[in-house]
Structure formats: structure tokens, C-alpha cells
C-alpha positions, 0 to 999 in steps of 0.5 A, a space after each residue: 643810607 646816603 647820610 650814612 655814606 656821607 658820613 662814613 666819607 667826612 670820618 675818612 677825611 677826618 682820620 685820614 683813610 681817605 688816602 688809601 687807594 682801596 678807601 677811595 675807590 669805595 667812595 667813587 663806587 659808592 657815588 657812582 652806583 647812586 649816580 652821583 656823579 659829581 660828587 663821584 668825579 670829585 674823590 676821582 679827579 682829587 686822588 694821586 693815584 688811580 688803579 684800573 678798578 678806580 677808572 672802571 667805576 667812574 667810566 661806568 657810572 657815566 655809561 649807567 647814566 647815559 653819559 656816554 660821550 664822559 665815558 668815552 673821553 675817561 677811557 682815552 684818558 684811561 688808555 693815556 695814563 697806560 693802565 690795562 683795561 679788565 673786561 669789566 671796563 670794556 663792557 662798560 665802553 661798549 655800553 657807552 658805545 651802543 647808547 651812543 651809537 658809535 660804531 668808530 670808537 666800538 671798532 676800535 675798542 674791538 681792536 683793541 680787545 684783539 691786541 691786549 690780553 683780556 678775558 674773553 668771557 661770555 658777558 664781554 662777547 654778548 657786549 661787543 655784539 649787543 653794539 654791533 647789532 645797536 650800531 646797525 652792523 650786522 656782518 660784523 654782529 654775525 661774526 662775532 656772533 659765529 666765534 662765540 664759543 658759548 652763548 645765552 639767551 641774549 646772546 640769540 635776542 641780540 641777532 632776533 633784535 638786529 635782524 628784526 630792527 633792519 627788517 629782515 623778518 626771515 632771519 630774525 625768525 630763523 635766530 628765534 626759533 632755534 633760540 634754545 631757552 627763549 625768556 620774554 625779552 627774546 619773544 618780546 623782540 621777534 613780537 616788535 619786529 613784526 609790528 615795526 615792519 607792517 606785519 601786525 597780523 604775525 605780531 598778534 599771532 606770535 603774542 598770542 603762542 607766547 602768552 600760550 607758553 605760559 609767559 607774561 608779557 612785559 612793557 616793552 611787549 604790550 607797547 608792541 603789540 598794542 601799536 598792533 592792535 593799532 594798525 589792525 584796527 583790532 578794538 576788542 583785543 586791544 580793549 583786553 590788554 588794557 582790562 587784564 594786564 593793567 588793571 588785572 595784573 597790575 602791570 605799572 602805567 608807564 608814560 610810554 605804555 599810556 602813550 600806546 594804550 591811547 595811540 590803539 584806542 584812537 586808530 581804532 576809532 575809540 577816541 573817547 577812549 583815547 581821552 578818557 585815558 589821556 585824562 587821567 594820566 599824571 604824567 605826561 610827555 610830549 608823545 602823550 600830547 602828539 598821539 591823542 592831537 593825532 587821535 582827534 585828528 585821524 577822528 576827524 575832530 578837528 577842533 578838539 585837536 586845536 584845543 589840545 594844542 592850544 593847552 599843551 602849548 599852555 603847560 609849556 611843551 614845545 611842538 615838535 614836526 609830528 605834532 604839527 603833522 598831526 594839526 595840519 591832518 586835522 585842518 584837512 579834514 576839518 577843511 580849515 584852509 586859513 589855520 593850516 596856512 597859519 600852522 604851515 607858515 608859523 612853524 619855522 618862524 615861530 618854533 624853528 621847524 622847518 616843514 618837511 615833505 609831509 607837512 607838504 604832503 599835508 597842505 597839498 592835501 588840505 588845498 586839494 580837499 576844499 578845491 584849491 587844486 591850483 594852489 595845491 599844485 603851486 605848492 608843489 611845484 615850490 617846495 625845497 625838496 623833491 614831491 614825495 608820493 605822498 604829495 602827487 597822491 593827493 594831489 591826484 585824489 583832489 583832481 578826481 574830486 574836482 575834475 581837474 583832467 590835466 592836473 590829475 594825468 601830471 599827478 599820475 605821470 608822476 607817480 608812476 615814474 616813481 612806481 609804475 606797478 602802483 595798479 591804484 594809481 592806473 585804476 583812478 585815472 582810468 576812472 577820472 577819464 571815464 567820467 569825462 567819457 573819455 573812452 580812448 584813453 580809458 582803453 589806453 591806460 588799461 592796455 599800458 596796464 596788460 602790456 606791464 603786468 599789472 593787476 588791480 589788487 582785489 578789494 578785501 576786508 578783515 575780521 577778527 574771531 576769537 583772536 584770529 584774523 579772517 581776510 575776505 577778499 572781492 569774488 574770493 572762492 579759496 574758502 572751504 565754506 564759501 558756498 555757505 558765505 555767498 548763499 548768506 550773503 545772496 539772502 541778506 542783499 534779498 532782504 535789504 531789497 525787500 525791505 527798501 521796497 516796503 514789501 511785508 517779509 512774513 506776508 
């Protein structure tokens, strides 16, 4: 089909029906929808005349192929040249617009939408709100949302998307759930707002109502409900996911679903799973290199880790701040002290990355863990930004380890300035002071805690039964059979005596 294009082209020339405008703007559209760019820019830039169909086609095919930033300087030109842009034209810059995340050149497309005399149809309705939402401008997305006097199915995912992506889950159920004819895009956006906003319970539990509509979930909702599984630790239905819907359903292995099908088995403590998958991968990125060294290190193979860097440096990918993350994790855990001041130090000088507060948080942790406490607080004390939390955190669990007293009371001052309901925080100071029989102070930090309401939050534990998630939480009596669960549990801890004891339980 492309030589043929060609060749229709070379026998224009040739006869000369190259010139009319109508030929001409066959072969931009020709060259553009294929995206030949070039080849479509030069029939454009060579033509005398050029009518709005001729400037909509190359306008579009910059925005088709993410060259929002051309799109955008045709349109000026185009506006320049005062030729009326159509509807079409303007979806296309709205595209341009959300792609690029210009929130400036879509208000005063906007604008100019409102002066000129277009047609407002649904499809440009659903573009000037699709950028708004994209753009992170809600107020303006409900308006223009509220004016529509017909709206579709992506005219309702559009809101779920916004609201979900700014973390107001309430709203986005709301536009949901009066959606009139959801299809899989719209279940698929409410699914990955849950997940994107520590809600992985609610995401498995919306995935599994969907697949109970009868619907088939496509990539963009297994990558989401994959990274829930993830934080759940959820293996078996993770493990489902995998078996049915691609290698059952033969739903295609993009880089992006393998990258999350690897990122599940490794949080959920399957790494040989993880590698096996990474293994056979013919593609690959960098989030596939960074998600199973993420994998190694969360495992605690720390020197598996560094192989997988050392190789993926060796196919010529270039680190980026989470892969070194992710190394600096794994000398932690692997107590590596001299290869993480190593990565730390060549990070900026070698690859151009400069640390931010969680490779700090990383080295603090690193130090801490192997009893550097002092150069951990050092560390501290000399980094360029504020010490996030995530920094006094560790700082604090190293003293409990260490019995740094007057480090550990620094650590938690600090971090309770910044949070002082943190009830974690008050519970391991108490602990460190009790371990030095300090009991006044014990007495001190639980009356600060009385005087500002704050409660220890109880120690739970979550399992799944057939796909649903059951919570337990310490000296919890809600349940309806917890009578049932603690006579079990009574008898259980009777046996493990008995059996520590070497007593005969048949005897």
C-alpha cells in the first residue's frame, strides 16, 4: 500500500495533478495517518495554497504522533494565515494540548471556541474536557462537563478519571456510579484510582463486581489491579491473573503488563517468580530493569540486585533515581556499607543524578542498620534539603537498635513536629526509655499521649478467602464468630505448649 501511495504521488507530479489543492491534500493526509511526517510536511510546506482541511490534516498528525509541541506552533501559524479553524481542527489541538499538559494554550483555544462560530459537538465537548481533566483543572472540567447538553460514556470516565487521579475517591464514585452505560474504560479508571490511592482492598473489590458484569478486563486494568494485588501481598489472585487472562485469554504481554506482572510476584514475596518472568521477556525497558532490582532488593538478595545492575548497565540502560533506590535498598538490607557510599557517591558524578531525600533516606537507613548512627546523623544534619520522615524514621529504629538514647529522643522530636498523632512514633520511644529503666520518662511520653488523644493503633492481620479480604485486628470481639476464633486459637497455643514441653498428646 505505501508504494503504491508513492506511486500514485510520483504519477501526479508527472501529469501535473499535483497542483490541485484537493490532490494535494490526499497526499498530506495520505503521509500523515501513516506517520510520515516528513514526507507529509514536505507536500505541505511546498503548496501555494492551503485550505483548513490541509492544515487540520498536518496539525493531526503532529498531535497522532506526540508531536504536540509542531502541532501546537501549526495552529499559531494556521490562526496567522486567518484560516477558520473547523471542529476537527480544534480536537486535534486539544489533544496536542492534553498530551502536552498545556493548560495556557487549551484556555485559549477555549477561548477562542467561545468567539468564533464552531460547532459544538459532542466529540469537541468531550476534547475540551478530556484537557482540562489531563490538565488537572477540575473546576473548569465540571463546568464545561455541566453545559454539555449530551453526554456519553467518556464524557462520565472523563470526571471518574479526574476526580480519581486528584485522589478524590468520593467523587469519582459518585460520577461512576450514575454513569448510565459504563463499558471497560470507565470501570478500568474508577479500578486504577483506588489502587493509585492505597485503596487496594476497594480496587480488588470493584474488579471483582466488573468481571461479575460479564466484562473483560483489558491492560490498562490488569496493570492496576496487578499493583494491587501487590500492596495487598495478594499471591493467589495475583497468580490468577496471570494463568487465565494471559495465558488463557491470551490477553497480548506488553512491556508494561510484564513490567506489572513482575513488580506482584516480587511484593508479594515470590521472586522466583518475578525472574522467571523477567527471564523470558524479549523486550524489555527500563521500568522492567528497576522493578525486579526493586524485586531482589525488597527480598533481600541483595547481591542478586547488583548483578542485575551490573547487566543491565552491560545492554546499555542508563540508571535513572529509582533504580539507584532500589541498589541503595538492597546494600541496606544486605548491610553493604562500602557499595552504597559507592552508588550514593557516583550517582551525580557518574550518571548526572542528584540524590534526592530518599536516597538520603536510604544511606541513613543503610548506616543506621549496621550501627553507624553517628555517621547516619551526620548524614543528616548535611543534606541539602529538608530530612523528610522517612530519614528520622530510620534514624529512630537504628537508635532502638543501638541504644542511642539521645539520638533516638532528636529523632522522635523531630518527627513528631511534623506529625504529632504519629501514635508509632510515641510507642518506640516509650519502648527505647523502658529499655534503659527509664520509667519517668516512660510515664511522661504516655501522659503526652492521653493529653493529645492519641491512641495506639491496634496490631492486625489480613487474609484472603475466596477473593475477599478478612482483617483481624489484637483483642478484636466485632466478629460474629469470634468466640468460635479465640476457643481455636486457646487450643492451638495449648498444643504448641505441649508440644515445646515433649508431653505425648494422644497419651
Amino acid at each position: 500500500m505505501a508504494s503504491q501511495g508513492e506511486s500514485v504521488h510520483s504519477l501526479a507530479r508527472k501529469t501535473g495533478f499535483d497542483s490541485k489543492l484537493l490532490v494535494r491534500n490526499g497526499l498530506v493526509h495520505f503521509y500523515a495517518v501513516r506517520g510520515w511526517l516528513n514526507h507529509a510536511r514536505g507536500v505541505f510546506d511546498e503548496m501555494p495554497v492551503k485550505d483548513v482541511v490541509t492544515w487540520t490534516t498536518m496539525i493531526d498528525g503532529y498531535a497522532a504522533c506526540n508531536c504536540s509541541d509542531v502541532a501546537m506552533e501549526l495552529f499559531g501559524l494556521m490562526l496567522e494565515g486567518d484560516v477558520e479553524p473547523n471542529e476537527v481542527t480544534l480536537i486535534a489541538v486539544l489533544s496536542a494540548c492534553s498530551d502536552k499538559g498545556d493548560l495556557g494554550m487549551g484556555k485559549r483555544i477555549h477561548e477562542i471556541m467561545e468567539k468564533k462560530n464552531v460547532r459544538w459537538g459532542l466529540s469537541l465537548h468531550n476534547a475540551l474536557l478530556d484537557m482540562y481533566v489531563k490538565c488537572g483543572c477540575l473546576v473548569a472540567a465540571r463546568e464545561v462537563f455541566d453545559r454539555m447538553e449530551s453526554r456519553d460514556v467518556f464524557s462520565w470516565t472523563s470526571m471518574v478519571n479526574g476526580y480519581a487521579k486528584c485522589g478524590d475517591l468520593e467523587s469519582a464514585r459518585r460520577f461512576f456510579e450514575q454513569t448510565p452505560q459504563k463499558n471497560v474504560v470507565c470501570w478500568s479508571a474508577m479500578i486504577a484510582g483506588y489502587s493509585q490511592n492505597d485503596k487496594p482492598k476497594d480496587s480488588l473489590k470493584l474488579f471483582h463486581e466488573m468481571l461479575g458484569e460479564g466484562f473483560v478486563p483489558g491492560e490498562h486494568t490488569l496493570v492496576s489491579v496487578l499493583s494491587a494485588c501487590g500492596q495487598l501481598s495478594c499471591f493467589s489472585l495475583g497468580h490468577w491473573i496471570h494463568q487465565y487472562f494471559v495465558d488463557q485469554i491470551r490477553i497480548p504481554m506488553s512491556v508494561t503488563l510484564t513490567n506489572a506482572i513482575i513488580d506482584m510476584y516480587a511484593k508479594c514475596g515470590s521472586i522466583d517468580s518475578a525472574t522467571e518472568v523477567f527471564s523470558a521477556m524479549s523486550e524489555r525497558n527500563l521500568v522492567s530493569w528497576n522493578s525486579i532490582i526493586a524485586g531482589y532488593a525488597a527480598n533481600g538478595r541483595a547481591k542478586q540486585s547488583i548483578e542485575v545492575f551490573d547487566k543491565m548497565r552491560c545492554m546499555g540502560f542508563e540508571p535513572d533515581d529509582i533504580t539507584f533506590v532500589s541498589l541503595l535498598t538492597a546494600c541496606s538490607h544486605g548491610g553493604l556499607v562500602s557499595q552504597g557510599k559507592e552508588y550514593f557517591d557516583t550517582m551525580e558524578r557518574k550518571y548526572g543524578i542528584k540524590p534526592k531525600k530518599e536516597h538520603y533516606a536510604c544511606m541513613i537507613d543503610l548506616l543506621g542498620r549496621t550501627g553507624l548512627v553517628e555517621e547516619a546523623y551526620k548524614l543528616i544534619k548535611n543534606m541539602p534539603m529538608k530530612p523528610c520522615e522517612a530519614s528520622w524514621g530510620a534514624l529512630l529504629s537504628a537508635c532502638r537498635k543501638h541504644d542511642n538514647v539521645k539520638l533516638a529522643t532528636l529523632s522522635a522530636s523531630n518527627l513528631l513536629s511534623s506529625d504529632p498523632e504519629d501514635s508509632g512514633v510515641y510507642v518506640l520511644l516509650a519502648n527505647i526509655w523502658a529499655n534503659e529503666r527509664k520509667w519517668g520518662d516512660v510515664r511522661r511520653v504516655r501522659s503526652l499521649m492521653r493529653d493529645k488523644g492519641v491512641k495506639k493503633i491496634p496490631g492486625h492481620s489480613l487474609i484472603e478467602i475466596d477473593g475477599e479480604f478478612k482483617e483481624f485486628l489484637v483483642a478484636d470481639e466485632s466478629h460474629p464468630q469470634s468466640g468460635e476464633i479465640y476457643r481455636v486459637l486457646d487450643e492451638i497455643f495449648l498444643l504448641s505448649k505441649l508440644e515445646d514441653s515433649g508431653c505425648d498428646c494422644d497419651s
